[in-house]
C-alpha positions in Angstrom: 60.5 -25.4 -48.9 60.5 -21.7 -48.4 59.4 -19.8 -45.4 57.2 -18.1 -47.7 56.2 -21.4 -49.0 55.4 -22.9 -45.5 53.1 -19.7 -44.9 51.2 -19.9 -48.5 50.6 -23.2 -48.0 48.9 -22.3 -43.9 46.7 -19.5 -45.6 45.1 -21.8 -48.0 44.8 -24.7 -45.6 43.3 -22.0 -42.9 40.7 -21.5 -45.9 39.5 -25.0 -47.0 39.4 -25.3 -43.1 36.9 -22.8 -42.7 35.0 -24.3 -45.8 36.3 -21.8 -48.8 37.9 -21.9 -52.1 40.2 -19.6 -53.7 40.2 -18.4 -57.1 43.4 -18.5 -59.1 43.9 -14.6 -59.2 43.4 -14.7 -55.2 45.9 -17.4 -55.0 48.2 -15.1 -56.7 47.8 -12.0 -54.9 48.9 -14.3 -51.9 51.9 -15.7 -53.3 53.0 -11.6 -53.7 51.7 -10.9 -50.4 53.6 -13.9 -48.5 56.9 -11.8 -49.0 55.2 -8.8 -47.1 52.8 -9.8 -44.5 51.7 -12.5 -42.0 49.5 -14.6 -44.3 47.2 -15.9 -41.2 46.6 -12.7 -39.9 45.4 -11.8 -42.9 43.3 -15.0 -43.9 42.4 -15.1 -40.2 41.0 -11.0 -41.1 39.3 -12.3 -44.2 37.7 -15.4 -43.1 36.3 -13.2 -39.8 35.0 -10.7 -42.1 33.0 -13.0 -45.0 31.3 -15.4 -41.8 29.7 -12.5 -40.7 28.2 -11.9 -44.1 24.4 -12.9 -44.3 25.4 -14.6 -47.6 28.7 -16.3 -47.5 30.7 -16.7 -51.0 32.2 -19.9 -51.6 35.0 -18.3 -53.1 37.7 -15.9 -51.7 38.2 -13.5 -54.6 41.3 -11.4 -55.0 39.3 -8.4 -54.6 37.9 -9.3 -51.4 41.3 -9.9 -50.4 43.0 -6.5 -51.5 39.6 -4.5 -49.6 41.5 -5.8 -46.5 45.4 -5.8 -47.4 45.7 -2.1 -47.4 44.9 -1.8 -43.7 46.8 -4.8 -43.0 49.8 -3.7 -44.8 50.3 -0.3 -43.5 49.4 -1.5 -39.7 52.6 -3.6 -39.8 54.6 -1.3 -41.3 53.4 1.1 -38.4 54.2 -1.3 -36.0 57.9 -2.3 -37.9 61.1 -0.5 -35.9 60.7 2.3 -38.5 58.6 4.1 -36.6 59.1 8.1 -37.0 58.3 10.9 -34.9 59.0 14.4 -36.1 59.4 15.4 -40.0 62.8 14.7 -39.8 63.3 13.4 -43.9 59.7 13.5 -44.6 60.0 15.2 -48.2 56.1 15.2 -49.6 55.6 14.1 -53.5 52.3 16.3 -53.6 53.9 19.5 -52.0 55.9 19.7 -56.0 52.7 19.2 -57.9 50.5 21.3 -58.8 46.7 21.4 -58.8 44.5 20.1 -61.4 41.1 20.6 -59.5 37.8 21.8 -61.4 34.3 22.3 -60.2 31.6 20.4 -63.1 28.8 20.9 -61.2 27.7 23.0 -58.1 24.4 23.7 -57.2 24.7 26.0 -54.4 24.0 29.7 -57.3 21.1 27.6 -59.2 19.1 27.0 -55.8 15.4 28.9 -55.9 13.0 27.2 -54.4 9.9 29.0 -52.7 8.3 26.1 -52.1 4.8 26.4 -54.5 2.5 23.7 -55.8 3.9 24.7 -59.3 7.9 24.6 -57.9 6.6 20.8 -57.1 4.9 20.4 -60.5 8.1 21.1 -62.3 10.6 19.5 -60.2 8.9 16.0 -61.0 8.5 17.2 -64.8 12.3 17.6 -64.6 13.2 14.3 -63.0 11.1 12.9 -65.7 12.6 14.3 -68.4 16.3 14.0 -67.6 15.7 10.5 -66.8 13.9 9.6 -69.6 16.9 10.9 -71.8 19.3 8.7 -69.9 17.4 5.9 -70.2 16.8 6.5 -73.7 20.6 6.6 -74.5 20.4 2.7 -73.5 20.3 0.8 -76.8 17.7 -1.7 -75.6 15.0 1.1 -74.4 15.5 3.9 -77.5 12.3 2.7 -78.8 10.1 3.4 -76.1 6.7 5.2 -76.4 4.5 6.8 -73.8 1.6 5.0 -72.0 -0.6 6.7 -73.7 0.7 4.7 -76.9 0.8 1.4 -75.1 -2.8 1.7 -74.0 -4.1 2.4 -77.3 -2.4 -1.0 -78.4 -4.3 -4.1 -79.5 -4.3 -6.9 -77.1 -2.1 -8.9 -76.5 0.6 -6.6 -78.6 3.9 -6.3 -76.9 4.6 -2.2 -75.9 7.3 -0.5 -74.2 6.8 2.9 -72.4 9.3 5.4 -69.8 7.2 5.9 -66.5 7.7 6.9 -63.0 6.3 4.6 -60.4 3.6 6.4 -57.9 2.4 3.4 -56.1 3.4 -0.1 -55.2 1.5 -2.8 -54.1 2.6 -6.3 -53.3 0.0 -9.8 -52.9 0.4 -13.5 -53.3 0.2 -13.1 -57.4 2.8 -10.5 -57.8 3.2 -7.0 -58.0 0.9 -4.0 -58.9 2.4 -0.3 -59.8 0.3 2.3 -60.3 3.1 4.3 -63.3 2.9 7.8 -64.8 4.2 10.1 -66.9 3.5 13.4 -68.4 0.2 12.8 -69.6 -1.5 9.9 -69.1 -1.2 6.8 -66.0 -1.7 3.0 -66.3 -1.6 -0.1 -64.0 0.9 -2.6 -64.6 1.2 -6.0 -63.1 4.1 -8.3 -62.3 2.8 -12.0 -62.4 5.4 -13.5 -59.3 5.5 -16.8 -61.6 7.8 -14.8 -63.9 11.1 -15.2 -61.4 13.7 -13.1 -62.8 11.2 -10.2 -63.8 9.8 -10.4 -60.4 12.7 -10.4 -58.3 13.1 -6.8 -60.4 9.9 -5.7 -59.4 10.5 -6.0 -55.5 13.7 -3.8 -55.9 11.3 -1.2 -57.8 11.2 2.2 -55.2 8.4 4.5 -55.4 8.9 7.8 -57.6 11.6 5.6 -59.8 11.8 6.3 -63.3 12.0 3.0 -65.2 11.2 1.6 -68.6 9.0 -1.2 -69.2 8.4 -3.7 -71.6 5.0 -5.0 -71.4 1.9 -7.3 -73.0 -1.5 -5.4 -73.3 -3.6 -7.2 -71.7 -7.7 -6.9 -70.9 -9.1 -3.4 -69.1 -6.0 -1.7 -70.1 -4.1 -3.6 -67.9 -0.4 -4.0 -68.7 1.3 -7.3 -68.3 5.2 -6.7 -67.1 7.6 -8.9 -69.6 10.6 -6.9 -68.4 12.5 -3.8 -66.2 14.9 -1.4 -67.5 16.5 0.7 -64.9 18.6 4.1 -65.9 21.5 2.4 -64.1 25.0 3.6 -65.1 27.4 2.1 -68.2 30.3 -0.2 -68.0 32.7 2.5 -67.2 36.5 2.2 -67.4 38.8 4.6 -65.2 39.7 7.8 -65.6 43.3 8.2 -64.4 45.6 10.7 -63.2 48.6 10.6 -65.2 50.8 10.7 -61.6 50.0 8.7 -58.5 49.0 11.6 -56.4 46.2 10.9 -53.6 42.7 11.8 -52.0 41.8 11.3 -48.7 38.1 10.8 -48.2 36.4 12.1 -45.4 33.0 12.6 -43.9 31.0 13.4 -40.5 34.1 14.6 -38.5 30.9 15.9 -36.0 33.0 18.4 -34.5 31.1 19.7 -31.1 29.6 16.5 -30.4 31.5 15.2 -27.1 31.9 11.9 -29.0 34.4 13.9 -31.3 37.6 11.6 -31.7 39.9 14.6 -31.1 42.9 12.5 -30.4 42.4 10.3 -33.6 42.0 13.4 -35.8 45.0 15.0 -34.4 46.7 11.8 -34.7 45.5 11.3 -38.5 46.7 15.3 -39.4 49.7 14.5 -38.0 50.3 11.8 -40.2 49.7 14.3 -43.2 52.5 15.9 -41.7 54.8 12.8 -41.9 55.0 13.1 -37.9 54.2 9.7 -37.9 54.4 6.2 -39.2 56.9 4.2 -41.0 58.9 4.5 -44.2 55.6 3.2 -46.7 52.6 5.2 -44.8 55.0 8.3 -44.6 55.6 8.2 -48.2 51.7 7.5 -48.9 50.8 10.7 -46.8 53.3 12.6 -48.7 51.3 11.5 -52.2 48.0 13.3 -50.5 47.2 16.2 -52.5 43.4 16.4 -51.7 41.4 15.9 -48.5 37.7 15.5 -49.6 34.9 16.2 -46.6 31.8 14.7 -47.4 29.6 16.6 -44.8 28.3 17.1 -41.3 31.8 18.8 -40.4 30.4 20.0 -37.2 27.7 18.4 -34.8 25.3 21.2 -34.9 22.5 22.5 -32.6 19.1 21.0 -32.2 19.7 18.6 -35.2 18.1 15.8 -33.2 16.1 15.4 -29.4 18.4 15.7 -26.2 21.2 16.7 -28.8 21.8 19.6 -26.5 23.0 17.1 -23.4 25.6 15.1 -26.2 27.2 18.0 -27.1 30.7 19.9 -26.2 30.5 23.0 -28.0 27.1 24.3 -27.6 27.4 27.2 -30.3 27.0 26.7 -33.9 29.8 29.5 -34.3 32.3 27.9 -32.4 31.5 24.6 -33.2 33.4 25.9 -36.9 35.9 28.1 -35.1 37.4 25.2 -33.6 36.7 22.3 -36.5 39.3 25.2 -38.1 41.1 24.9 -35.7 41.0 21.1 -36.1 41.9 21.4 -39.8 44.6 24.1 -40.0 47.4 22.0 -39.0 47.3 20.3 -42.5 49.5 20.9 -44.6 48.9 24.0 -46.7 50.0 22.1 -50.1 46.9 19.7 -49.4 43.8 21.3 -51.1 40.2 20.8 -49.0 37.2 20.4 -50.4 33.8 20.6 -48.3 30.7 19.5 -48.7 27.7 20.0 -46.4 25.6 17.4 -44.8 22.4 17.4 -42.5 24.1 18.6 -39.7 26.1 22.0 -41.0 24.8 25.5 -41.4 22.8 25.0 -44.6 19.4 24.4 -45.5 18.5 20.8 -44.6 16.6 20.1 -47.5 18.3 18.6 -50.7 20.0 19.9 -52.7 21.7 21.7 -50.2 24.1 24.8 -50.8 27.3 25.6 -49.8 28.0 25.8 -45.8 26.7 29.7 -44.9 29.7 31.9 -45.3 28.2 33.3 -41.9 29.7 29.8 -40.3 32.0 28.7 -42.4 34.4 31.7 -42.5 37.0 29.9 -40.3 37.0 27.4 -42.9 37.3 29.5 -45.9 40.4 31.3 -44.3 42.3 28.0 -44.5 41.6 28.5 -48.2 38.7 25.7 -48.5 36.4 25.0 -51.6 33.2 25.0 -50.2 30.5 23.4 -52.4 26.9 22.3 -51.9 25.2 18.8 -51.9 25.6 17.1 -54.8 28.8 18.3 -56.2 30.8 16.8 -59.2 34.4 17.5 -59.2 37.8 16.5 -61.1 40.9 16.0 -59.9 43.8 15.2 -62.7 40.7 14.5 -64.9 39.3 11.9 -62.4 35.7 12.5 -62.1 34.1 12.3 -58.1 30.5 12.6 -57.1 30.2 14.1 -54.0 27.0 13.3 -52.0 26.9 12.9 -47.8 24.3 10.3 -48.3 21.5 11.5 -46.7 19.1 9.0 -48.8 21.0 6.3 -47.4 18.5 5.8 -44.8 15.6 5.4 -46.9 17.2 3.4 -49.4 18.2 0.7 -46.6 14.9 0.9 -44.8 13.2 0.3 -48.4 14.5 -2.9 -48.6 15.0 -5.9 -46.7 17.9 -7.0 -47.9 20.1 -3.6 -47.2 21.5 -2.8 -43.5 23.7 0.1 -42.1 26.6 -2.4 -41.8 27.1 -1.9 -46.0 26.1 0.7 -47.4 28.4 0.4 -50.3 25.4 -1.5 -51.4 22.8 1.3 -51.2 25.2 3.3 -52.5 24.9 1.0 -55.8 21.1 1.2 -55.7 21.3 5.1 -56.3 23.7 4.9 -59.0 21.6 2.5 -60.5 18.6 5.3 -60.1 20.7 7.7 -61.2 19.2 9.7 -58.8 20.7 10.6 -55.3 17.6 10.6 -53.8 15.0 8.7 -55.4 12.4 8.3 -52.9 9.8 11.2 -52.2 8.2 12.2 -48.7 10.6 9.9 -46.5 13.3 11.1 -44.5 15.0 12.6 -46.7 13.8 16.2 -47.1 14.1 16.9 -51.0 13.2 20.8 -52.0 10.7 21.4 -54.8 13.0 22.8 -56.9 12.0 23.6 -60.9 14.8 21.8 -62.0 15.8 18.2 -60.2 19.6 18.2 -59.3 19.9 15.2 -57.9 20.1 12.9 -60.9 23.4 11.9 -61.8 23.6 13.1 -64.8 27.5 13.0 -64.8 28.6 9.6 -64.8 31.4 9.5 -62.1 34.9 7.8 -61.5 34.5 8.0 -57.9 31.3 8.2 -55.8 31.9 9.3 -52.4 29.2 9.6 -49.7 29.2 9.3 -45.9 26.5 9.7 -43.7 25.8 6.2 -42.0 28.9 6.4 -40.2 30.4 2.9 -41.7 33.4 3.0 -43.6 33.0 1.0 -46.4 34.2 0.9 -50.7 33.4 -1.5 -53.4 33.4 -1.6 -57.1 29.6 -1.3 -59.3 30.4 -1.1 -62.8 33.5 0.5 -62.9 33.1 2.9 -60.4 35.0 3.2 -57.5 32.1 3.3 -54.6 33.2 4.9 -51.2 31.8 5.5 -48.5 34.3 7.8 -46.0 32.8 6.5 -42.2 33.3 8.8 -39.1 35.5 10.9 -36.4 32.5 10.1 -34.2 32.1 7.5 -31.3 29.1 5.5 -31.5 26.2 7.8 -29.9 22.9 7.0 -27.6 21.0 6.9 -30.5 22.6 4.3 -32.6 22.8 2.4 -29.5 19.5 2.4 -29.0 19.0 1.1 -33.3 21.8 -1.5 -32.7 23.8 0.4 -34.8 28.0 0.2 -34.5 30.4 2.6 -36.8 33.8 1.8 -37.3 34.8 5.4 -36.8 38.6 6.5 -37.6 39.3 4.4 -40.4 40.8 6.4 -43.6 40.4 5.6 -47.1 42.8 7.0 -49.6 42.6 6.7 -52.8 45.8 6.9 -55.5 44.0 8.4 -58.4 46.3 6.8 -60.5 46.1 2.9 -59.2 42.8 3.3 -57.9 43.8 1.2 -55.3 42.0 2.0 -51.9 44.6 2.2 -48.6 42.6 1.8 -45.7 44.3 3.3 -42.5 43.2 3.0 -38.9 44.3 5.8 -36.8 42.0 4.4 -33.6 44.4 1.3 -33.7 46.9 1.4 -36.3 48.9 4.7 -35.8 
């Protein structure tokens, strides 16, 4: 038997060891792999990662598997005997192709807000109404009516009606929502005998727009039968026609003294081809877009005793050197900005552009500079750009979300399709007349940050990433028990879609 034989046949036995089955297209994937890497480190990785999951799989799937091979792969091959230093050979692919980037949507020249009762009025009017379409263009809610219609219905008639929920309230028979929408209001009541439907209603956020199919029941109450969310289609890939690259990036913090200088300088130099072996040299060179996602500097009195956390005490400088930071990069790699809570922009969403006041450093380098959300395209790939602000109250909304994945609240907005669905929370959302924040371009990519853990997963099609840090765990999410996994790259082939995760605190 083989030597790659002998160490297929360890990673499997490591698995029904640690009580796990593997599905035919993992087993696969292994078989390829056992010619490239050390099968029990990998399994080893794997197996670490799924027992700390709350809810453990009892199969290893090959997607599981390939979240982790990317980092494994390109650690080795940084640790091989082809280690480079200097550019010596280091010919990029992207520096010969030429840009294919367009703005779809930006909404830093449509901003008005002044903050008025009526501003208010219409920004919920629009929500409604460009959620409603959306969830009208689903084939199983095109014949919905309004509430008023469903409340005129005999009893016991079956109705279906487009509301947004304004109150939730939860007892031992199930679940009451107080629902809207333009005109007229209604109770509706979610029996907790009815499992599936009920299981729905508990994932239900306030100010959600929904559809609901219904039995009209006494004293015009309305007897939940089912929930349609907007949610997002099936969607299959848009691909560039080349393998060219992204790198996706958020919360670089720069300022804060927690700043990962070294691991930045080490990850641009790696852009550079300075570093690394033969295959993550040749994926740098394939990196034709670096993507930040917000909160590019630290910022000044963002948060209590921020003042004592930080290096750089002026917002000004703060950008002059995060310029600094970035202007080693090669010039044929295009940058794309995004604000987040923490930049020179209003903090309500949706945010503009970073202030030209600030961010002239940046726009000398010859950055895009967009506001929050942005849709972009890149060789016809599509990528929502959000830093994720909502993150926070989508995980403290429910139970079963935690700051250790939120890949998974990332899902729950997309299946809003809203980037910030929840009113009056953290979140600070500006009454503007018209509601930017629903996705109302379906995206290849979704890329958000925020939360400070790097983590990407599949909904529907859509490639789901969330970018991490450049920032050491601070005070403050030591004291809410939360720990990042700062320095960690993903890059995404927008060709392949395959996600390369590189970790320049370890790896490089």
């Amino acid at each position: 038997m083989s030597d790659n034989m002998e160490s297929l046949k360890a990673a499997i036995s490591l698995i029904i060891e640690a009580g796990y089955q593997i599905d035919k297209d993992a087993f696969e994937l292994l078989k390829d792999l056992s010619q490239k890497v050390n099968l029990t480190s990998l399994v080893k990785t794997v197996i670490d990662e799924i027992n700390s999951l709350s809810e453990r799989p009892i199969f290893i799937t090959r997607k599981f598997i390939e979240e982790k091979v990317g980092k494994i792969v390109l650690t080795e091959e940084v640790r091989g005997t082809s280690y480079v230093t200097g550019k010596t050979g280091f010919q990029p692919y992207a520096r010969g192709v030429e840009s294919d980037f367009k703005v779809i949507s930006d909404p830093t020249e449509k901003i008005s807000s002044i903050g008025s009762l009526e501003d208010c009025i219409e920004y919920f009017r629009s929500r409604f109404k460009k959620l409603s379409r959306i969830i009208r263009s689903r084939t199983d809610a095109k014949d919905a009516g309004s509430i008023s219609d469903a409340l005129k219905a005999s009893e016991n008639s079956k109705v279906k009606f487009i509301c947004m929920v304004t109150e939730k309230r939860e007892t031992k028979r199930g679940v009451f929502f107080r629902v809207e929408d333009l005109e007229d209001y209604a109770i509706i009541f979610v029996p907790a005998e009815k499992h599936e439907v009920y299981l729905k209603a508990q994932k239900i956020l306030l100010d959600q727009v929904i559809c609901i199919s219904a039995l009209r029941g006494k004293n015009d109450l309305l007897i939940v039968e089912d929930i349609v969310w907007p949610d997002v289609p099936l969607k299959k890939h848009n691909r560039a026609p080349i393998p060219i690259c992204a790198a996706l990036l958020s919360d670089l913090h720069v300022g804060s003294k927690m700043f990962m200088e070294k691991e930045f300088k080490r990850f641009v130099r790696w852009l550079r081809g300075e570093i690394g072996g033969d295959k993550l040299r040749e994926l740098a060179g394939r990196v034709k877009y670096l993507i930040i996602a917000g909160d590019v500097v630290d910022g000044v009195g963002i948060y209590p005793q921020q003042y004592d956390e930080l290096e750089i005490k002026d917002l000004h400088k703060q950008y002059e050197r995060a310029a600094k930071e970035l202007e080693e990069i090669p010039d044929y790699i295009e940058i794309i900005i995004i604000p987040g809570n923490h930049d020179a922009t209003r903090r309500a969403l949706p945010q503009p552009a970073i202030s030209r006041e600030y961010a002239k450093p940046l726009l000398d380098l010859g950055s895009h500079l967009l506001g929050d959300p942005s849709v972009i395209s890149l060789y016809g790939v599509t990528i929502l750009l959000s830093h994720g602000r909502s993150l926070d109250d989508i995980i403290a909304s429910s139970p079963s979300m935690s700051f250790q994945s939120p890949e998974e609240a990332m899902k729950v907005l997309l299946q809003c399709r809203h980037l910030a669905p929840i009113y009056g929370m953290r979140t600070l959302i500006a009454s503007e007349k018209v509601d930017h924040l629903v996705i109302e371009h379906v995206p290849d990519i979704f890329h958000a940050g925020h939360v400070h853990m790097m983590k990407y997963t599949t909904y529907r099609g859509i490639l789901v990433v969330n970018s991490g840090t450049w920032q050491k765990q601070t005070e403050y999410q030591k004291e809410m028990g939360h720990i990042p996994n700062p320095g960690i790259i993903p890059v995404v082939d927008l060709q392949s879609f395959q996600v390369f995760t590189i970790d320049f605190v370890s790896a490089i």
